[in-house]
C-alpha positions, -999 to +999 in steps of 0.1 A: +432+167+040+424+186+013+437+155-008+415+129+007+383+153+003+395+152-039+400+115-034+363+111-017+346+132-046+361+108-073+357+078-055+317+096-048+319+099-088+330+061-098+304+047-072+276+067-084+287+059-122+287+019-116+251+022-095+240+040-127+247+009-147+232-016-124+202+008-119+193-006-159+188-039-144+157-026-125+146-008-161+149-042-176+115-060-156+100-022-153+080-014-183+080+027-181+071+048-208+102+057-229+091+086-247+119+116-251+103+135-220+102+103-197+138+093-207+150+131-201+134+129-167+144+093-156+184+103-163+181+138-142+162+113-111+187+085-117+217+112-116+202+127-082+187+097-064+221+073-070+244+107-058+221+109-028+226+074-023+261+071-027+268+100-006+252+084+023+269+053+019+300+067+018+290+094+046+312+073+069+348+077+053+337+112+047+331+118+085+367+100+090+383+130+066+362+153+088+380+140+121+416+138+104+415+102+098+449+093+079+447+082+046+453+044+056+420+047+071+398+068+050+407+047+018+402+016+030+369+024+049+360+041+012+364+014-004+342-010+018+311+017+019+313+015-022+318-026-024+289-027+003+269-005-017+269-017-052+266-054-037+237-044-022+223-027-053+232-060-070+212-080-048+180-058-049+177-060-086+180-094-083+149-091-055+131-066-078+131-086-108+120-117-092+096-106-066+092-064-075+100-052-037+136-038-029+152-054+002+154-035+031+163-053+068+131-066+069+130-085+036+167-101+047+155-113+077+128-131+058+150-142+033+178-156+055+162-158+087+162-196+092+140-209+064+168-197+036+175-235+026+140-248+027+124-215+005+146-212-016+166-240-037+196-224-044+222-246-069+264-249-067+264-227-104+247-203-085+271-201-055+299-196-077+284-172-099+276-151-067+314-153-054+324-143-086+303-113-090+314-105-053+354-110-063+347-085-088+333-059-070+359-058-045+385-058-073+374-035-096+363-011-061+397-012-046+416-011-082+391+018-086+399+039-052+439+031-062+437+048-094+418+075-076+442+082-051+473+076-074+458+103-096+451+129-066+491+127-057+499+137-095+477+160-102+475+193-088+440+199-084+412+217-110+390+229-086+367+245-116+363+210-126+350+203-091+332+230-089+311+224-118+307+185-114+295+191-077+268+221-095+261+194-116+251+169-096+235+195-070+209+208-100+204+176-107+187+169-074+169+201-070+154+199-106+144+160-103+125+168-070+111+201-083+096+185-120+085+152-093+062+178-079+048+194-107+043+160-123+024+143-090+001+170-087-005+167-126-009+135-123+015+128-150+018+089-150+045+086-177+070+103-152+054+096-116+059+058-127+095+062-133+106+066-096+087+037-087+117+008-094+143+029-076+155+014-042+146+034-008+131+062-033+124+099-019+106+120-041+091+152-030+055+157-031+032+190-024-003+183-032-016+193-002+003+223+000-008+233-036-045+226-023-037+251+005-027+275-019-055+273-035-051+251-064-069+225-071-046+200-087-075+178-095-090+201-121-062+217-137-062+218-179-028+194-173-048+166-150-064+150-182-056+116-181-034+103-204-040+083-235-043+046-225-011+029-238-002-010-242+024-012-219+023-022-177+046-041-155+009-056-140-005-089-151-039-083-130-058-100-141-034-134-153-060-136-182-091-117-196-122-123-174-147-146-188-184-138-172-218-147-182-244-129-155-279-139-150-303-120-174-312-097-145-283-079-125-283-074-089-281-042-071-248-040-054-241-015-025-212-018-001-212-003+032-177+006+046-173+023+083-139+037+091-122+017+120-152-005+124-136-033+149-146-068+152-167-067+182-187-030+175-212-047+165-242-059+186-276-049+199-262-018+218-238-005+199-253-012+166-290-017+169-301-013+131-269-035+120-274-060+143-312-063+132-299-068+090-272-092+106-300-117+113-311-113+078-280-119+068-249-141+069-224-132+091-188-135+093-175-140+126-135-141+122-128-117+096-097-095+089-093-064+066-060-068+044-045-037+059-042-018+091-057+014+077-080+029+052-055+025+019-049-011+025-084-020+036-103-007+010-074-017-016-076-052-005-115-049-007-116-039-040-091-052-055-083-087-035-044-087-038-019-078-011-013-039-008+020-043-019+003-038-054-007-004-043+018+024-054+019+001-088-015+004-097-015+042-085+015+048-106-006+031-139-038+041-125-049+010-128-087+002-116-099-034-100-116-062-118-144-060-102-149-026-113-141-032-148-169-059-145-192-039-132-191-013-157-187-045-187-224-051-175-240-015-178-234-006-144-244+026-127-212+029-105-217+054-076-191+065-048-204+083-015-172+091+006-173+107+040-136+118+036-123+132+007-119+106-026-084+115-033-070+111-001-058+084+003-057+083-041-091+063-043-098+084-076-066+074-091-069+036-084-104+021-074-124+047-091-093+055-120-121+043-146-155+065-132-156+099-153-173+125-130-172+104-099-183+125-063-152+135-049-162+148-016-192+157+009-199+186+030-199+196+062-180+212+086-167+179+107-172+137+100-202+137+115-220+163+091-202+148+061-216+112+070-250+130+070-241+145+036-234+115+022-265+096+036-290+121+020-271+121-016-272+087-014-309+087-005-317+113-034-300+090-058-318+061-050-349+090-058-335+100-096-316+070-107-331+052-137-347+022-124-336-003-154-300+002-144-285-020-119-266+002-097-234+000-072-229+021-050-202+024-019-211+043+009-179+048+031-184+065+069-160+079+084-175+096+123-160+064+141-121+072+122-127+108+138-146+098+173-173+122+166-211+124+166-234+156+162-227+179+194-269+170+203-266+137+199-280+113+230-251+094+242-258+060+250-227+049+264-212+070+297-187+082+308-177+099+272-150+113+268-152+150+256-124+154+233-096+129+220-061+139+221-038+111+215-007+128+229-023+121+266-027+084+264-005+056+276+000+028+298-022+040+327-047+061+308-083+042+315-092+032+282-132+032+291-144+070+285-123+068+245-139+036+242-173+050+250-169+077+229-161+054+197-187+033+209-208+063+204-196+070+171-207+040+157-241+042+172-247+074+150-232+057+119-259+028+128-283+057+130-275+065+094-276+030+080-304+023+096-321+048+073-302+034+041-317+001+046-350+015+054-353+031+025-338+001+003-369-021+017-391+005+013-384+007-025-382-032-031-344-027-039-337-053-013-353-079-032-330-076-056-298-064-042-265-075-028-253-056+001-220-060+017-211-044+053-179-044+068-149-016+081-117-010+066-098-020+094-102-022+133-092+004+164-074-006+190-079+010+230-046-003+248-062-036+243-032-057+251-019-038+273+012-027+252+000+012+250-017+006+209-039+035+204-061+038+174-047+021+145-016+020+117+005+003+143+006-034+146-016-061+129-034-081+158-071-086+154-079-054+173-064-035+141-071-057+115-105-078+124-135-062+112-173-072+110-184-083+079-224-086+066-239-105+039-266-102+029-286-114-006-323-127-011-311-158-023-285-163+009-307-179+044-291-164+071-266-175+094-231-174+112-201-181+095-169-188+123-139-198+101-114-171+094-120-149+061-106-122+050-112-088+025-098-111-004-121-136+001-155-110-012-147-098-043-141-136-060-171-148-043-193-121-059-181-122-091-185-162-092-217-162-076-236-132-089-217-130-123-207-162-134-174-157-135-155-189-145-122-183-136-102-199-111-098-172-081-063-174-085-060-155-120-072-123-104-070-124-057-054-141-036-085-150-021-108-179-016-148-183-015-160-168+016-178-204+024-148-219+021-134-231+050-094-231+056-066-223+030-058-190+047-025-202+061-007-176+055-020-139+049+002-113+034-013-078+057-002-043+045+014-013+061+018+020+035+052+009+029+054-021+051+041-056+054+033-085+079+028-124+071+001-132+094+002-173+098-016-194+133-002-177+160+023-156+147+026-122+134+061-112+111+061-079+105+085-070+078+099-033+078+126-014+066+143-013+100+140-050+106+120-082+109+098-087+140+086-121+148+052-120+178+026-134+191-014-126+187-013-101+211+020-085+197+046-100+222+079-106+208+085-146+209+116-163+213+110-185+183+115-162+151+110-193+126+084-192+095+073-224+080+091-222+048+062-232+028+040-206+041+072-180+035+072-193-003+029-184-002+037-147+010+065-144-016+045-156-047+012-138-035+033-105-041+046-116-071+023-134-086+005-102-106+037-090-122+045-098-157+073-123-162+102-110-183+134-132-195+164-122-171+186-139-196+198-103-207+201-090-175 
């Protein structure tokens, strides 16, 4: 045995070494700072993540040593974990560099899964070019493990050598993980970028245990951002933005309300809103681009698919529009509820505000959405009136079912606490639902008095104001035991309401579908003159523009879903799951190829294009 576990550790040795070399393809398309620090730290991750990687692709012919598997068996078995892992590896740089996502189960469903032909045109050079590559591998793997084993039998064993490869490889890991830490919570782009390329990365994190601690990450002498540097693996936008804005700038003020869904908003539930709705233009089949608050307000801001999201963390890398905004002298202003930097809204849609409000106070959601309601106010007292302003305003009781503990409740029965641990199948959805219901009502409370004082200062006759949710809360509404949200992307996670209102729009209803994507183009074309064609910088389409929406790509944190007329894929690590509206599974798992091809280039589109000749 003690043969096969020498065998195993050089075999562990040659795989990780020939990962190593493909991992440069991924390096090729990634354009990472390469300073002397950056390329010391990229070779102690690559080391550890590949040897992690390896391990547990080779954990099976390990486990067969383990159980006293002869040698016939552990070998062979070797040998196909190492040819399945590096042409796996091979594949996803392939993936990367095309498309910048790694495969997973998910992705190969999609790629294969029926529509293969149709997507993709794939030519005979190519097919042979693949089966050579693949003859290869299994060659030089089993010619490899041979050599391996032949040297085992002849040599008698250095087990200091082993020793101090294994210590090797075991620092290796501990130090990557322990400078990953040190370098998130500093906010140290030219390394945090680095891990971003690598294939089903883990890199420890411990911000919020550092903020437990005590220390506040965010203000520490080592969080200055660093010098702005020429180099980005983004193309966003395709080409510089070319606007020419009226002489006199509208106020701009967005209105967000955590898990806002598409029918919480009416004359009960939302007096004051449904009052400016009829001043307004509404939207009547809208969707957020996520199915919580990252991707929502991500695909608000910047109209591309979340997939972009850990990119333009990693660069911190702010939207158009707010580059736009502050191009024109804008007075840009962020009122949160929940804290700014969690989720990272500091580091990407606010990356270029200096001094921006990072938090409110208040003991619960309800008191913060207060907070933020009267600093908002007292703004609107102190700003200086020749400065067009924008300002978002982001509530958050509804996300935490609360309301002040005096509060008159207008909907009955309430229920008096939420603990999601007691709900399933059979739980009555009606006293939760009440209690959201509630929770909105006070938000509409606090808007109400926004608007109020807006009017009352003649800002709305000159002001854009934009009111939607970041995504939608589900109650067990289709009876498949979905509580809350994060968990599937039907309309009762993903629709949201969305209000329009500008003096220079008449009101009215809008009932053709639109999405997140869609606002951002249509303000900076209509209230900024922005030439470009919407594709340059969203995915997106004119609000008033009816159709073209086949196909929408919806986000997850990790994970995504191609959202087309009656079908939902959602594509996860695990797997590919093809259902219905109302997230039954449906026998017919088959994408129209050409609305495949729109998912695929709508991810990819905002990457820059590098030469794989050399690759």
């Amino acid at each position: 045995m003690s043969r096969l576990y020498r065998w195993w550790g050089l075999q562990l040795l040659a795989t990780t070494a020939f990962a190593l070399i493909v991992a440069g393809r991924y390096y090729g398309v990634a354009d990472v700072d390469d300073s002397p620090g950056s390329l010391l730290f990229r070779a102690t991750m690559l080391v550890a993540h590949f040897t992690a990687l390896s391990c547990i692709f080779l954990g099976p012919s390990l486990a067969a040593i383990a159980l006293r598997a002869p040698a016939w068996i552990v070998i062979p078995l070797g040998v196909l974990c190492s040819i399945g892992m590096s042409l796996l590896l091979l594949i996803d740089t392939q993936v990367y560099q095309l498309y910048r996502f790694h495969i997973h189960a998910g992705v190969m469903n999609l790629l294969v899964g029926g529509a293969a032909r149709e997507t993709f045109d794939f030519s005979a050079s190519m097919y042979a070019e693949a089966a050579a590559v693949t003859f290869a591998i299994i060659a030089g793997s089993s010619l490899c493990a041979f050599l391996c084993w032949r040297y085992v039998l002849r040599s008698t064993g250095h087990p200091r050598i082993a020793r101090a490869v294994a210590a090797v490889l075991l620092a290796s890991i501990v130090t990557f993980h322990a400078l990953h830490i040190w370098a998130d919570a500093q906010a140290r782009e030219a390394l945090i970028e680095q891990t971003e390329v690598l294939p089903l990365r883990y890199a420890a994190t411990a911000k919020r245990v550092l903020r437990g601690l005590g220390v506040d990450v965010r203000s520490h002498p080592l969080m200055a951002r660093l010098p702005a540097e020429d180099r980005s693996s983004l193309a966003y936008p395709l080409y510089p933005m070319n606007c020419r804005p009226a002489s006199t700038l509208p106020n701009i003020v967005f209105i967000l309300i955590d898990s806002w869904r598409f029918d919480a908003l009416d004359a009960r539930v939302t007096p004051n809103l449904d009052a400016i709705a009829r001043r307004s233009v509404r939207f009547m089949d809208h969707h957020s681009g996520g199915n919580a608050t990252r991707m929502g307000v991500f695909s608000l801001f910047y109209s591309i698919p979340g997939t972009y999201w850990h990119r333009m963390l990693a660069e911190r890398r702010g939207p158009v529009f707010v580059s736009e905004l502050l191009k024109q002298g804008y007075d840009v202003q962020a009122f949160r509820s929940a804290p700014l930097f969690s989720p990272e809204f500091d580091r990407t849609v606010f990356a270029q505000i200096h001094g921006v409000r990072m938090r409110s106070d208040g003991q619960d959601a309800a008191d913060r959405d207060e907070d933020l309601t009267r600093d908002f106010l007292s703004f609107l007292e102190t700003r200086a009136e020749q400065t067009p302003f924008f300002a978002l305003l982001f509530y958050d009781s509804p996300h935490k079912l609360t309301f002040p503990p005096d509060y008159a409740l207008p909907f009955l029965p309430s229920a008096p606490e939420v603990n999601y641990l007691d709900l399933d199948n059979e739980t009555d959805p009606t006293p939760l639902f009440n209690r959201y219901r509630n929770s909105v009502h006070y938000v509409d409370a606090l808007i109400g008095r926004v608007m109020t004082a807006l009017e009352q200062q003649g800002l709305l006759e000159n002001s854009v104001v934009v009111i939607t949710g970041d995504h939608g809360q589900e109650f067990n509404d289709s009876g498949r035991n979905y509580w809350g949200h994060n968990s599937n992307f039907t309309r009762y996670q993903t629709g949201v309401p969305l209000i329009l209102y500008s003096p220079t729009l008449p009101p009215g209803v809008q009932r053709h579908r639109t999405t997140h994507f869609d606002i951002v183009p249509t303000l900076l074309r209509d209230q900024f003159g922005c030439t470009q064609p919407f594709e340059t910088y969203s995915v997106g389409r004119s609000l008033f523009e009816a159709g073209g929406r086949d196909a929408l790509v919806l986000s997850e944190y990790t994970d995504f879903a191609i959202v087309t007329e009656g079908k939902i894929a959602i594509v996860r690590e695990q797997g590919m799951e093809v259902l219905d509206a109302s997230h039954a599974v449906i026998p017919d798992r088959r994408l129209d190829p050409e609305l495949i091809a729109q998912a695929l280039e709508q991810q990819s589109r905002f990457y820059r294009r590098v030469s794989l000749s050399s690759n």
